[in-house]
PDB file as gemmi writes it, atoms N, CA and C in Angstrom:
CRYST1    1.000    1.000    1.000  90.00  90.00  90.00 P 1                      
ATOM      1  N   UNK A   1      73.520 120.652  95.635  1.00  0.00           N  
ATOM      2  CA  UNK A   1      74.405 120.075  96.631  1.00  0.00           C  
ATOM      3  C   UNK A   1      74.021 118.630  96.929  1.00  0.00           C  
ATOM      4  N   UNK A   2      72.438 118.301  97.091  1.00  0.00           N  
ATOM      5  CA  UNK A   2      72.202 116.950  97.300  1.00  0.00           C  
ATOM      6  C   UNK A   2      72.664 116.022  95.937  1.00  0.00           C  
ATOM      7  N   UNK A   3      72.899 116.440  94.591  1.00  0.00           N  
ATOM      8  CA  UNK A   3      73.376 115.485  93.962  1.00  0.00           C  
ATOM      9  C   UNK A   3      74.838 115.051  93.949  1.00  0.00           C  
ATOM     10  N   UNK A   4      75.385 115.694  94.952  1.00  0.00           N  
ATOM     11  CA  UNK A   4      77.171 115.909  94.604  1.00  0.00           C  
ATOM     12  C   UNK A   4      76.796 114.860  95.295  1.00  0.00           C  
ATOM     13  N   UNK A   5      76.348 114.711  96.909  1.00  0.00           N  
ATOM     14  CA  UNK A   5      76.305 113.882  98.017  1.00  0.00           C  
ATOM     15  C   UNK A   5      75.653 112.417  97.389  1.00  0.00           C  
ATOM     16  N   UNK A   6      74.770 112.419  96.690  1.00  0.00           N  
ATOM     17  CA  UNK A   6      74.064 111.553  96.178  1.00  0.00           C  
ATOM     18  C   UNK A   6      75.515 110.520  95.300  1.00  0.00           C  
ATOM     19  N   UNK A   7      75.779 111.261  94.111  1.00  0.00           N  
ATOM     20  CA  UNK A   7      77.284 110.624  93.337  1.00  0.00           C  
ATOM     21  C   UNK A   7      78.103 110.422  94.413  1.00  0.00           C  
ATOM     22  N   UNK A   8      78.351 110.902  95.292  1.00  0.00           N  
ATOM     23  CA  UNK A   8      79.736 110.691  96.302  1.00  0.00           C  
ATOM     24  C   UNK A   8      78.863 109.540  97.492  1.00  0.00           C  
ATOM     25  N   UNK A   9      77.897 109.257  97.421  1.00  0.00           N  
ATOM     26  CA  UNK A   9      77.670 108.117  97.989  1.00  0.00           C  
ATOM     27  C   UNK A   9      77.484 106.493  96.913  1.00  0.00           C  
ATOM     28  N   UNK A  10      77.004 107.312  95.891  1.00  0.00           N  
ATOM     29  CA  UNK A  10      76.526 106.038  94.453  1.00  0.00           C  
ATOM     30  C   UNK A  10      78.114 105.470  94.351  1.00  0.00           C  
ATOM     31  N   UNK A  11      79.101 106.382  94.588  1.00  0.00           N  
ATOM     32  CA  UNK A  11      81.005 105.675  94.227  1.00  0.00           C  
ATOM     33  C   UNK A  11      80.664 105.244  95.235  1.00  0.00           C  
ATOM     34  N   UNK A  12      80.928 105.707  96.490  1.00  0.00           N  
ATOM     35  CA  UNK A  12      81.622 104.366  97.650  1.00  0.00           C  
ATOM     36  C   UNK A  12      81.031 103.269  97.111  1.00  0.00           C  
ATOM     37  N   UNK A  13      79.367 103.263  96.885  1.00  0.00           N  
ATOM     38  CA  UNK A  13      79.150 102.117  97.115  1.00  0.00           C  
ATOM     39  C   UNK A  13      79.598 101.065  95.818  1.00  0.00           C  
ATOM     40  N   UNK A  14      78.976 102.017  94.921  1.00  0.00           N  
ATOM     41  CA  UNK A  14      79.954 101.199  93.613  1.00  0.00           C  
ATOM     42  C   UNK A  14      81.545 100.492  93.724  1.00  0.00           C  
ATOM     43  N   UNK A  15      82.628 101.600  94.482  1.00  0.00           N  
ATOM     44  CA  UNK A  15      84.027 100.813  94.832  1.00  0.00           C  
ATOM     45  C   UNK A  15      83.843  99.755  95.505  1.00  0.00           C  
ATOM     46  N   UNK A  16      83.227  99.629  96.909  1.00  0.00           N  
ATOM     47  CA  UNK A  16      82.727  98.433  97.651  1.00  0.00           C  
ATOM     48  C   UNK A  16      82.174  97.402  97.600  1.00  0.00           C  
ATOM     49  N   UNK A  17      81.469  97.540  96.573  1.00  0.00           N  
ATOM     50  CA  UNK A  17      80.422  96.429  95.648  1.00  0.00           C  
ATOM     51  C   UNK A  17      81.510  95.823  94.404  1.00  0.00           C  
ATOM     52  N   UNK A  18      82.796  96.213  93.836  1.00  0.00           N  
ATOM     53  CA  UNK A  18      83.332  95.844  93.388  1.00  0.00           C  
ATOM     54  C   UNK A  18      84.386  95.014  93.578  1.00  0.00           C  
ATOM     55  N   UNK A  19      84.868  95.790  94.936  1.00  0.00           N  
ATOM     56  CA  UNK A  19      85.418  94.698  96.035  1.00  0.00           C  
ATOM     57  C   UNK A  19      84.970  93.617  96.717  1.00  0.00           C  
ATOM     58  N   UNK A  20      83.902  94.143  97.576  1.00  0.00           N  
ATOM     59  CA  UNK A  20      83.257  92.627  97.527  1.00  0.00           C  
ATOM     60  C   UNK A  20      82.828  91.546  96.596  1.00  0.00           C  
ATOM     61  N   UNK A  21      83.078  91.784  95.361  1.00  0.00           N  
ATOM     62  CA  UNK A  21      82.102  90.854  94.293  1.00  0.00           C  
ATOM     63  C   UNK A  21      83.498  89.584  94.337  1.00  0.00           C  
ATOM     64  N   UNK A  22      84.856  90.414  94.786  1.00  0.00           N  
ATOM     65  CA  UNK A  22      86.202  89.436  95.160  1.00  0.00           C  
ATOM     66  C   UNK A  22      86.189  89.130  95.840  1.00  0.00           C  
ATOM     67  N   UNK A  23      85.314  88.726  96.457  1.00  0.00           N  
ATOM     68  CA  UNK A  23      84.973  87.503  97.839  1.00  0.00           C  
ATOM     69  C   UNK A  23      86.559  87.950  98.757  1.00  0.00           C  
ATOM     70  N   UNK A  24      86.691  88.678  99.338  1.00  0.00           N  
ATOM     71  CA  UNK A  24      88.167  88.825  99.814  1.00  0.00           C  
ATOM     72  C   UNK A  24      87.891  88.318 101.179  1.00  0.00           C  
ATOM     73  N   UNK A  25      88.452  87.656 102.290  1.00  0.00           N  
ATOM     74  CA  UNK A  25      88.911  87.376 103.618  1.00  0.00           C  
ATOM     75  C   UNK A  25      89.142  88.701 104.204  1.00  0.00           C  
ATOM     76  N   UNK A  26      90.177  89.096 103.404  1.00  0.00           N  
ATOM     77  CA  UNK A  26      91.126  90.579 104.135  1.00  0.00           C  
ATOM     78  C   UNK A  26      91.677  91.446 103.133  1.00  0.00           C  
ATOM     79  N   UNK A  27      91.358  92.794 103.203  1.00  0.00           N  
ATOM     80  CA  UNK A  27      91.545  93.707 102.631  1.00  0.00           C  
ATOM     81  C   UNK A  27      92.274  94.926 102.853  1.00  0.00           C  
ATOM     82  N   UNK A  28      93.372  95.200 102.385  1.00  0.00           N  
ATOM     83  CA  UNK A  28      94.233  95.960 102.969  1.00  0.00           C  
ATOM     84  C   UNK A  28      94.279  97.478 101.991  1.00  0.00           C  
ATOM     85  N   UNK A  29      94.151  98.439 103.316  1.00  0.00           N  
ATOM     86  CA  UNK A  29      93.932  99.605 102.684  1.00  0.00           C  
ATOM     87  C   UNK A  29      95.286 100.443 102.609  1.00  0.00           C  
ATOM     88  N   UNK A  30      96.056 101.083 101.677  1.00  0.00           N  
ATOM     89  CA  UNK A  30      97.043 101.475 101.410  1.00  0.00           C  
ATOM     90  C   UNK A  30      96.775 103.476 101.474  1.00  0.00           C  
ATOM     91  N   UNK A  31      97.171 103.725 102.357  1.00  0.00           N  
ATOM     92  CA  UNK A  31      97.183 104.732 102.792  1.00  0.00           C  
ATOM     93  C   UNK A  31      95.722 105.744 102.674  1.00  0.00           C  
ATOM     94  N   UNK A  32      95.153 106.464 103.406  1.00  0.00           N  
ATOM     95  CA  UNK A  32      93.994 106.801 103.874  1.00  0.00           C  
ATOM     96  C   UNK A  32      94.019 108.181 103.059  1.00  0.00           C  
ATOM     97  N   UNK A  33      94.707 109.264 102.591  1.00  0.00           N  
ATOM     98  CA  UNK A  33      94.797 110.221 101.823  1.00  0.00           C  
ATOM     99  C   UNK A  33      94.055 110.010 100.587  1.00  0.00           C  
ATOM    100  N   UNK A  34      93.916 111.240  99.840  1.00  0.00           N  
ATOM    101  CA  UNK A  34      93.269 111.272  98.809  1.00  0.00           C  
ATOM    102  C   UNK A  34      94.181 111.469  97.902  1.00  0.00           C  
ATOM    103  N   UNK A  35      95.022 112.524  98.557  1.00  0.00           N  
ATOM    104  CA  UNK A  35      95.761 112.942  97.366  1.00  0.00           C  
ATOM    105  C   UNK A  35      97.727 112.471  97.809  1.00  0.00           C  
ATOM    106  N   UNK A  36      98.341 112.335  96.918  1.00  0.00           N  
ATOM    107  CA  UNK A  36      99.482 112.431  97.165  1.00  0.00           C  
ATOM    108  C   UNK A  36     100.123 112.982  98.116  1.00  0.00           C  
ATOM    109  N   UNK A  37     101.367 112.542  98.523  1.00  0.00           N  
ATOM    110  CA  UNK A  37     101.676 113.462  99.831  1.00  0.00           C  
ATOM    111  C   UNK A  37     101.358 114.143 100.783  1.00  0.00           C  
ATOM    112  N   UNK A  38      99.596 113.576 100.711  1.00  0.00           N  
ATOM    113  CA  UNK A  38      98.480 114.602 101.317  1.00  0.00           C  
ATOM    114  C   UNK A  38      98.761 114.014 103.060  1.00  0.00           C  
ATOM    115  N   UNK A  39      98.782 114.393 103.979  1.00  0.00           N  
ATOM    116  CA  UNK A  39      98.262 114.086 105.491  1.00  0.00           C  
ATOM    117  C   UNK A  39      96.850 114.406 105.723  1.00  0.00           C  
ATOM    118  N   UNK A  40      96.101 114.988 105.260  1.00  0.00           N  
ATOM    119  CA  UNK A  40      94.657 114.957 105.696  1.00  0.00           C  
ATOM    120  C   UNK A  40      93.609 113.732 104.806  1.00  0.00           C  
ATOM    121  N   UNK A  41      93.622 112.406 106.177  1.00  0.00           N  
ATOM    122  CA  UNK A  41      92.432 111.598 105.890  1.00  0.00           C  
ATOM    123  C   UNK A  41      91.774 111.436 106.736  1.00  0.00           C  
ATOM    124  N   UNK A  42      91.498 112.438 107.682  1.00  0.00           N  
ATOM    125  CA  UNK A  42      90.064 112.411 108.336  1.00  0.00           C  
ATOM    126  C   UNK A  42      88.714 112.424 107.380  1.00  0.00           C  
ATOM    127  N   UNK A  43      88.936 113.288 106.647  1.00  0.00           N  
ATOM    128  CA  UNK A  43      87.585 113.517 105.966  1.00  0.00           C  
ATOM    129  C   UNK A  43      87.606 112.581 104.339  1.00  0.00           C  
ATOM    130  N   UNK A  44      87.763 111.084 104.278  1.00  0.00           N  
ATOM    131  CA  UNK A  44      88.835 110.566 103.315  1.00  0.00           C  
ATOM    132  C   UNK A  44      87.678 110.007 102.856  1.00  0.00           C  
ATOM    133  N   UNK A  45      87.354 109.803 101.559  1.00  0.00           N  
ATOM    134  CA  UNK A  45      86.504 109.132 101.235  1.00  0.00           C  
ATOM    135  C   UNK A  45      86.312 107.820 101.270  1.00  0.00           C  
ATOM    136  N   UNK A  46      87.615 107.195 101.583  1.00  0.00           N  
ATOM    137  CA  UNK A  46      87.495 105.791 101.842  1.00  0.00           C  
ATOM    138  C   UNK A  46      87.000 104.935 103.350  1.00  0.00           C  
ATOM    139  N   UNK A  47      87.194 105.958 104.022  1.00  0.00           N  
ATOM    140  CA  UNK A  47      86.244 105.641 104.980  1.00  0.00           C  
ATOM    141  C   UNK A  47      84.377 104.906 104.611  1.00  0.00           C  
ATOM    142  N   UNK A  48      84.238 105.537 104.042  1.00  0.00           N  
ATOM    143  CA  UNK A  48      83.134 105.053 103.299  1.00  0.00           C  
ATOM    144  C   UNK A  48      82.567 103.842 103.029  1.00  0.00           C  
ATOM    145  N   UNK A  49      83.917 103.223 102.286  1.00  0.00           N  
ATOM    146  CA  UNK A  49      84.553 102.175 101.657  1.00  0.00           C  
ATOM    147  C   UNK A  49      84.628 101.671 102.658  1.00  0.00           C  
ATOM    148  N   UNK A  50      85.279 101.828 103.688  1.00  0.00           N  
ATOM    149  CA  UNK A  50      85.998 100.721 104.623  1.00  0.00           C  
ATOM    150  C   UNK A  50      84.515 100.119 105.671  1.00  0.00           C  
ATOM    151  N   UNK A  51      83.397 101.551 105.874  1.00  0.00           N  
ATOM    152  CA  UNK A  51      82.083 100.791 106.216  1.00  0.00           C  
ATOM    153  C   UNK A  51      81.467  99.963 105.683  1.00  0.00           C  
ATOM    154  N   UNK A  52      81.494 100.512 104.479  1.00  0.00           N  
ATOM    155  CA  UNK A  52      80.698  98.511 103.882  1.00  0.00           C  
ATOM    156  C   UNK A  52      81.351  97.980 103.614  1.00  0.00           C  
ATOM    157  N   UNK A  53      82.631  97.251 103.536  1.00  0.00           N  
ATOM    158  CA  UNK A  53      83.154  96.546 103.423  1.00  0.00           C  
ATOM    159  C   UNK A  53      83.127  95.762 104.832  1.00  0.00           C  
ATOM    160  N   UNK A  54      83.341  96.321 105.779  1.00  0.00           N  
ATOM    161  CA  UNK A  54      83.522  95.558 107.076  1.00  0.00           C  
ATOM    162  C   UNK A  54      82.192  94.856 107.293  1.00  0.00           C  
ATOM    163  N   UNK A  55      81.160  95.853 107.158  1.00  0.00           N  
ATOM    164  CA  UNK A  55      79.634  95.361 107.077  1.00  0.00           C  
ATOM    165  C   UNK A  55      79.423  94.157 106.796  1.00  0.00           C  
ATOM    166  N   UNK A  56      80.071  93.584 105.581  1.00  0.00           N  
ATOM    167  CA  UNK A  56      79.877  92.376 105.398  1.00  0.00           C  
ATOM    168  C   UNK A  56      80.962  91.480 106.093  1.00  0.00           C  
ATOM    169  N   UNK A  57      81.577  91.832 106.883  1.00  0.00           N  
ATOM    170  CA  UNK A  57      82.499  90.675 107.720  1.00  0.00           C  
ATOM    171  C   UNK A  57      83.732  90.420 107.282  1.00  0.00           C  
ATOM    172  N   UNK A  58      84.128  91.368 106.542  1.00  0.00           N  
ATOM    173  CA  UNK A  58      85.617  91.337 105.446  1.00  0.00           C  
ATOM    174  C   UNK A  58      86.550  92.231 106.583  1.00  0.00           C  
ATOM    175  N   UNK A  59      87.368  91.463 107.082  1.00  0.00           N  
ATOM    176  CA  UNK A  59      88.722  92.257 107.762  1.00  0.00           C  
ATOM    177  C   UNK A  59      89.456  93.060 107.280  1.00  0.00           C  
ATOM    178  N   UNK A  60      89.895  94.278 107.947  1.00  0.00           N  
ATOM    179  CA  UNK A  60      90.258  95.313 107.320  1.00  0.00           C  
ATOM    180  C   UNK A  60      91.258  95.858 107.694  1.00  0.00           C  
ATOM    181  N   UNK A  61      92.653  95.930 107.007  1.00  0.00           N  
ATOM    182  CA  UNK A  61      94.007  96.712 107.888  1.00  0.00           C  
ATOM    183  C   UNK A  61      94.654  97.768 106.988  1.00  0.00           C  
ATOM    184  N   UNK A  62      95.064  98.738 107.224  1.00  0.00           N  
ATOM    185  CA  UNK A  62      95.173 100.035 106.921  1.00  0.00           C  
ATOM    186  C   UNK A  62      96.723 100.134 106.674  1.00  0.00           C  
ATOM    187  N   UNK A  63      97.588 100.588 105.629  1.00  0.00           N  
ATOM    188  CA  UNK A  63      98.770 101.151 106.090  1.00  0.00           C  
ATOM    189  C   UNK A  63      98.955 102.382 105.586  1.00  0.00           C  
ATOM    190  N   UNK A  64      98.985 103.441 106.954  1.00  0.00           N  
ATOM    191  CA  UNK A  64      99.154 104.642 107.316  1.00  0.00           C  
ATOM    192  C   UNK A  64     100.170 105.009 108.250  1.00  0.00           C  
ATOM    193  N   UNK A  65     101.650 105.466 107.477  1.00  0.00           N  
ATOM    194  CA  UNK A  65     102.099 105.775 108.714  1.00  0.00           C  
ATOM    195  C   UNK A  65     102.136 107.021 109.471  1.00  0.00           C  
ATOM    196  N   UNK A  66     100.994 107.906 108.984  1.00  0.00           N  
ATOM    197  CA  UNK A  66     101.347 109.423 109.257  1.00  0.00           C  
ATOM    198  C   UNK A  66     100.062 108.940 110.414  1.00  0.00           C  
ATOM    199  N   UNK A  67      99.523 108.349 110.592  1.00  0.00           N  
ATOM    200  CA  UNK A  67      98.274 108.190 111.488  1.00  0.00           C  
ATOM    201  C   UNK A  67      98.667 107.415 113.008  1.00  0.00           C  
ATOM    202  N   UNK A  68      98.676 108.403 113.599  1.00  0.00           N  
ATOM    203  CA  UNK A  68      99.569 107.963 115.189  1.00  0.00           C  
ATOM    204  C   UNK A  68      98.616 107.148 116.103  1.00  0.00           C  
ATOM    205  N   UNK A  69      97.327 106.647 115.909  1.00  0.00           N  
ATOM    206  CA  UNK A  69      96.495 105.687 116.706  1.00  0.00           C  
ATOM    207  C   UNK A  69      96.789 104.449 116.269  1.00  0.00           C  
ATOM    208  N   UNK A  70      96.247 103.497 116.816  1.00  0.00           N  
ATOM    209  CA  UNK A  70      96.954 102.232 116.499  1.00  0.00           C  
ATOM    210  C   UNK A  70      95.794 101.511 115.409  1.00  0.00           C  
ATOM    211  N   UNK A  71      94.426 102.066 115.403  1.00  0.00           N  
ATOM    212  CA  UNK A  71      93.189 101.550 114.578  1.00  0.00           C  
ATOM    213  C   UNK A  71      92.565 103.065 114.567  1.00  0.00           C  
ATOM    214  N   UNK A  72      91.818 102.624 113.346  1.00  0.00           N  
ATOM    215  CA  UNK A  72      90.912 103.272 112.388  1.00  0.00           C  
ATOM    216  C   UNK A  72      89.961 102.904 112.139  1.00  0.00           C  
ATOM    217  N   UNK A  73      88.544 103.340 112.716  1.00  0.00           N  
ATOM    218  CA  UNK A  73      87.656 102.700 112.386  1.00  0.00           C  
ATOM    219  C   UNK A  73      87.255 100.970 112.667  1.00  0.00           C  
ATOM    220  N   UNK A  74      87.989 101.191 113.666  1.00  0.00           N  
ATOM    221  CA  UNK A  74      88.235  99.680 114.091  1.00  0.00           C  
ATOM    222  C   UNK A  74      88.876  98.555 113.380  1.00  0.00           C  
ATOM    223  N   UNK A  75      89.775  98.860 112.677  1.00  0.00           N  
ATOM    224  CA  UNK A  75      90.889  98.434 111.388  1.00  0.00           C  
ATOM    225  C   UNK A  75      92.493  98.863 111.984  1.00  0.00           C  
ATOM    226  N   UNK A  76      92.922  97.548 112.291  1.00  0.00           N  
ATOM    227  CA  UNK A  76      94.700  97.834 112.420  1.00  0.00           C  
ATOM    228  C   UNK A  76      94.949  98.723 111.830  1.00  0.00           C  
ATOM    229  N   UNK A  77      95.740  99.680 112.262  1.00  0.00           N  
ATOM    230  CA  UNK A  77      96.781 100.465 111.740  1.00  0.00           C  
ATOM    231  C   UNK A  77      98.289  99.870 111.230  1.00  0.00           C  
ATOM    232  N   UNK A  78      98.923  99.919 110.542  1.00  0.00           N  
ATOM    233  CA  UNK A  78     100.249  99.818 110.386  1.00  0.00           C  
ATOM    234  C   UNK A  78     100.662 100.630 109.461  1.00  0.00           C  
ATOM    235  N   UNK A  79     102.141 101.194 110.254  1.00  0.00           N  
ATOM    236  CA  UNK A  79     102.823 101.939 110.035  1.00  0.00           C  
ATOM    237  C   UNK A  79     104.316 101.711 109.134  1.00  0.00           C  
ATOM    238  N   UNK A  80     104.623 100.357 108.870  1.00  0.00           N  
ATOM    239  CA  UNK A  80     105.593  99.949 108.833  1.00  0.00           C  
ATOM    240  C   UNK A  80     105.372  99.429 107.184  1.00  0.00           C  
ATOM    241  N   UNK A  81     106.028  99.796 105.686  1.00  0.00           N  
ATOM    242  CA  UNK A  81     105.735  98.946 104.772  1.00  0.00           C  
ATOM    243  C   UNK A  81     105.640  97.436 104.645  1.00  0.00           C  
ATOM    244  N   UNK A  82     106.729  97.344 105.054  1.00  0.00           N  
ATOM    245  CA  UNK A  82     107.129  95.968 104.934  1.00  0.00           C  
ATOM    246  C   UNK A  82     106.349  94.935 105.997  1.00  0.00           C  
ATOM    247  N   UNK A  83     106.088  95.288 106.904  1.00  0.00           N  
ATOM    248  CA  UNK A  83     105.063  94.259 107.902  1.00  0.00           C  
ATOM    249  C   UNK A  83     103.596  94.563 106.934  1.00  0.00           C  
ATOM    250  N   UNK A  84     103.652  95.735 106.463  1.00  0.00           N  
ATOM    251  CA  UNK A  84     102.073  95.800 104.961  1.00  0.00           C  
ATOM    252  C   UNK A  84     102.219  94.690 103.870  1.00  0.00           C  
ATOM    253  N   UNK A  85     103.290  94.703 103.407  1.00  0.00           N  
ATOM    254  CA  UNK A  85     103.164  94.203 102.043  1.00  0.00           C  
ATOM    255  C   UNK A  85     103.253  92.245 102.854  1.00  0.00           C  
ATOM    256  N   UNK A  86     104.110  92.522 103.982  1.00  0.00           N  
ATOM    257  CA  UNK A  86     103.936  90.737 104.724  1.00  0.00           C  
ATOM    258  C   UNK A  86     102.995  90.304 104.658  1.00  0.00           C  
ATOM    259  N   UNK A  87     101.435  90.978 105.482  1.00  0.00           N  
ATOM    260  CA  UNK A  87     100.455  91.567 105.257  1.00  0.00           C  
ATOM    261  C   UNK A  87      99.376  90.823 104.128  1.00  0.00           C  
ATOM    262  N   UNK A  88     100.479  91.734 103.083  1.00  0.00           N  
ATOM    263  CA  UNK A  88      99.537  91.723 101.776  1.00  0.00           C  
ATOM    264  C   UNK A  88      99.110  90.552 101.105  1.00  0.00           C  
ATOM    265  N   UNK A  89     100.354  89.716 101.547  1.00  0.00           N  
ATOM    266  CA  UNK A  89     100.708  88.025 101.459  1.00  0.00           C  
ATOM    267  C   UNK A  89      98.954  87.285 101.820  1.00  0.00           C  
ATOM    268  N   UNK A  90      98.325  88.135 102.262  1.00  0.00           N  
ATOM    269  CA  UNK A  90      97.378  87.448 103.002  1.00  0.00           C  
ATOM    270  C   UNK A  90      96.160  88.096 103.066  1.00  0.00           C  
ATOM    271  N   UNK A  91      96.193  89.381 102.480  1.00  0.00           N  
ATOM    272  CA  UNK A  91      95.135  90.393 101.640  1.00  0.00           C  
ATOM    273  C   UNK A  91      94.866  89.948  99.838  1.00  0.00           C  
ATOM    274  N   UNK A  92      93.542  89.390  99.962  1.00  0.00           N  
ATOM    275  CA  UNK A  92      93.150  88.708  98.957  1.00  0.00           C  
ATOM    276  C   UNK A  92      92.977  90.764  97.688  1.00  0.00           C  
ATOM    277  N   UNK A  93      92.832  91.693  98.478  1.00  0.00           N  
ATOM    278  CA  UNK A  93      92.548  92.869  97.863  1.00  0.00           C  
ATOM    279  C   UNK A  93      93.334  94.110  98.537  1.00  0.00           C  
ATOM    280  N   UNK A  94      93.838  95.026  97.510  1.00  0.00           N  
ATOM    281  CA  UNK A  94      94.717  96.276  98.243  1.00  0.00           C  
ATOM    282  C   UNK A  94      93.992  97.058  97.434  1.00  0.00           C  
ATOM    283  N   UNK A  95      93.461  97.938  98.264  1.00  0.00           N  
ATOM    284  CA  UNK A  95      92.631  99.368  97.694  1.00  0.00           C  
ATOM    285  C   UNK A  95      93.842 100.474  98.120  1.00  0.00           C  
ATOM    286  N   UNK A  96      94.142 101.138  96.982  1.00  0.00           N  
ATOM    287  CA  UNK A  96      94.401 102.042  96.739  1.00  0.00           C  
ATOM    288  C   UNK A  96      94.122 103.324  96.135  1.00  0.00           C  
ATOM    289  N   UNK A  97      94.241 104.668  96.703  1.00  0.00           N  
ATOM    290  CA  UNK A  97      93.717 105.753  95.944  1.00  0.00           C  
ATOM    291  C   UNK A  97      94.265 106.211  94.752  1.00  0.00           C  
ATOM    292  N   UNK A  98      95.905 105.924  94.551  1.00  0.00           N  
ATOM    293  CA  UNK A  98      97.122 105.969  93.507  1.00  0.00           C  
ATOM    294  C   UNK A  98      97.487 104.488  93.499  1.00  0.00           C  
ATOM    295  N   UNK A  99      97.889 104.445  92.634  1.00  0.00           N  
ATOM    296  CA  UNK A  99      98.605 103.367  92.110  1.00  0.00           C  
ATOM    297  C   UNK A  99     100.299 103.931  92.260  1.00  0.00           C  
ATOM    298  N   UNK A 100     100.936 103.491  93.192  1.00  0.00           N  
ATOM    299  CA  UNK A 100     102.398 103.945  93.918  1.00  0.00           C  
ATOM    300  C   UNK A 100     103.387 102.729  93.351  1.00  0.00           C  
ATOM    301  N   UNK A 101     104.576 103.231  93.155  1.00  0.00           N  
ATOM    302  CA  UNK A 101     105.702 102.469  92.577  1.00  0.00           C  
ATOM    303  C   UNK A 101     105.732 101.064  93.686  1.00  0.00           C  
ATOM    304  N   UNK A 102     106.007 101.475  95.121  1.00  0.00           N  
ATOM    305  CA  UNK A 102     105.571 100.848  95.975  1.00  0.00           C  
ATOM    306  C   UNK A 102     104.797  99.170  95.737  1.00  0.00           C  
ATOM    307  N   UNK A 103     103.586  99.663  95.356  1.00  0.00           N  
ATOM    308  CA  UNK A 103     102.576  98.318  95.122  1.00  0.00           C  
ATOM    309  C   UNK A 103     102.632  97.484  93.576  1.00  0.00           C  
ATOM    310  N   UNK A 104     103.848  98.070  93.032  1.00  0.00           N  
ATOM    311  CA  UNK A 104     104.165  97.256  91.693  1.00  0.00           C  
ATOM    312  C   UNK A 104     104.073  96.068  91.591  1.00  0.00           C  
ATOM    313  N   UNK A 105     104.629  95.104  92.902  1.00  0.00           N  
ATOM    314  CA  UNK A 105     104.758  93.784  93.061  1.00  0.00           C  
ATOM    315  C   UNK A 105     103.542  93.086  93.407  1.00  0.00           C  
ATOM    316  N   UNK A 106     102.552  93.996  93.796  1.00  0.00           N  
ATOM    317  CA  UNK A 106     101.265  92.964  93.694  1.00  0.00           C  
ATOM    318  C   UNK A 106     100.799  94.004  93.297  1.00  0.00           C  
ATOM    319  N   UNK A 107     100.589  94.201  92.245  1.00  0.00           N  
ATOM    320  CA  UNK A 107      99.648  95.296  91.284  1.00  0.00           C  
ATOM    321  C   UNK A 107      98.600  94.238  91.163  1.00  0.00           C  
ATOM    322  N   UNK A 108      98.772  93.029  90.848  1.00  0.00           N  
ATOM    323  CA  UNK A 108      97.711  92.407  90.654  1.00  0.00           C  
ATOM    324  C   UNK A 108      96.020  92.133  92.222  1.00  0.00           C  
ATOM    325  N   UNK A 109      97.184  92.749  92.983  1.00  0.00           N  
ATOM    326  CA  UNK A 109      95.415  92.156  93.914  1.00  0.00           C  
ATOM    327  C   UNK A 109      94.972  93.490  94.093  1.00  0.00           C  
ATOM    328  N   UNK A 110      95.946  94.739  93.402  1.00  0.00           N  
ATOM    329  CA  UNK A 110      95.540  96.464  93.504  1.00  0.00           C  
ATOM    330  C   UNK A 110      94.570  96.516  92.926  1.00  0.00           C  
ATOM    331  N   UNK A 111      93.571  97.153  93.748  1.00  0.00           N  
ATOM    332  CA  UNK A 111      91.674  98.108  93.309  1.00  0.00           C  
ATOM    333  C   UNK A 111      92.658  99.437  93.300  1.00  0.00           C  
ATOM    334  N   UNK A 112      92.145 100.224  92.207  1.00  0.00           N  
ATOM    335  CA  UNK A 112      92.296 101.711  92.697  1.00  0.00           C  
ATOM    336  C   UNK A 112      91.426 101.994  90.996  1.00  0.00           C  
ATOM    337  N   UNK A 113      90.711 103.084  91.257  1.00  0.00           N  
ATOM    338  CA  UNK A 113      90.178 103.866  90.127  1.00  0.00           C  
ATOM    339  C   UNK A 113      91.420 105.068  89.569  1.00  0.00           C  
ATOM    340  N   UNK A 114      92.542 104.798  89.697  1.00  0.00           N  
ATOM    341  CA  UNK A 114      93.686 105.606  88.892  1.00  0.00           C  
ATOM    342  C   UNK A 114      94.322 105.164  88.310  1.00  0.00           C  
ATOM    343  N   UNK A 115      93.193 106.160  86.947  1.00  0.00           N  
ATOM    344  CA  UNK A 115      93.716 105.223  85.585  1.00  0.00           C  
ATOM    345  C   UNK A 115      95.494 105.836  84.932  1.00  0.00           C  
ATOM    346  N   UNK A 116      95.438 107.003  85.362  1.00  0.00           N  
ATOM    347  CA  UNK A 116      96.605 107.947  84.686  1.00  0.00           C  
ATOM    348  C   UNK A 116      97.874 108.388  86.074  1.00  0.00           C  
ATOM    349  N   UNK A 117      97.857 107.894  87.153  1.00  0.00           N  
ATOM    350  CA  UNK A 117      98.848 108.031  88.028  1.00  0.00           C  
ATOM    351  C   UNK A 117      99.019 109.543  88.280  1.00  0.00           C  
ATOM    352  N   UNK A 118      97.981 109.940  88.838  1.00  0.00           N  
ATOM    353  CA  UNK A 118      98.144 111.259  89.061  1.00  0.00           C  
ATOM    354  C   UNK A 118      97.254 112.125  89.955  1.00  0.00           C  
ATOM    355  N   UNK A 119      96.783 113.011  90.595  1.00  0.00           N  
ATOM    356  CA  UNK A 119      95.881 113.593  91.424  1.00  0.00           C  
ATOM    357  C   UNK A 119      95.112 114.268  90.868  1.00  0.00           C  
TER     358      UNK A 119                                                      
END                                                                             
């Protein structure tokens, strides 16, 4: 069990360390789920992610609209695509868990480890 925890801490930090190496300002996180159509990201692994990243002073805004608080982890919430992708205008990085039809138009500032579009 301690090595699952061990690998599931060696990724965050590996995703985070990859993000940061993009010197980003602001980083916008594209929905908090793991899986597709999923509503459960309490227990999300990107949380993880979103601690060291902030750690180093990198601003952080979230778009979740199934998530009814207004912040996460001390990270804007938004609910709204289009005020996201306005947003995005100004997010040097978009972490994503899928790669969504959605983020086609800036695929280019998209992080996501999904190589095959799928869960």
């Amino acid at each position: 069990m301690s090595a699952i925890v061990d690998a599931n801490r060696t990724r965050k930090d590996h995703i985070a360390d990859m993000i940061i190496k993009r010197e980003p300002e602001v980083v916008g996180i594209y929905r908090l789920t793991m899986k597709t159509d999923s509503d459960n990201f309490r227990q999300s692994a990107i949380q993880g992610v979103m601690k060291r990243i902030k750690a180093k002073g990198i601003e952080v805004v979230v778009y979740e609209p199934a998530l009814k608080e207004d912040d996460f982890f001390k990270s804007r919430v938004i609910r709204d695509f289009d005020e996201f992708k306005r947003i995005s205008d100004v997010s040097d990085v978009i972490v994503a868990n899928r790669l969504s039809d959605e983020l086609l138009d800036v695929e280019e500032k998209v992080y996501t480890r999904d190589l095959f579009s799928r869960d």
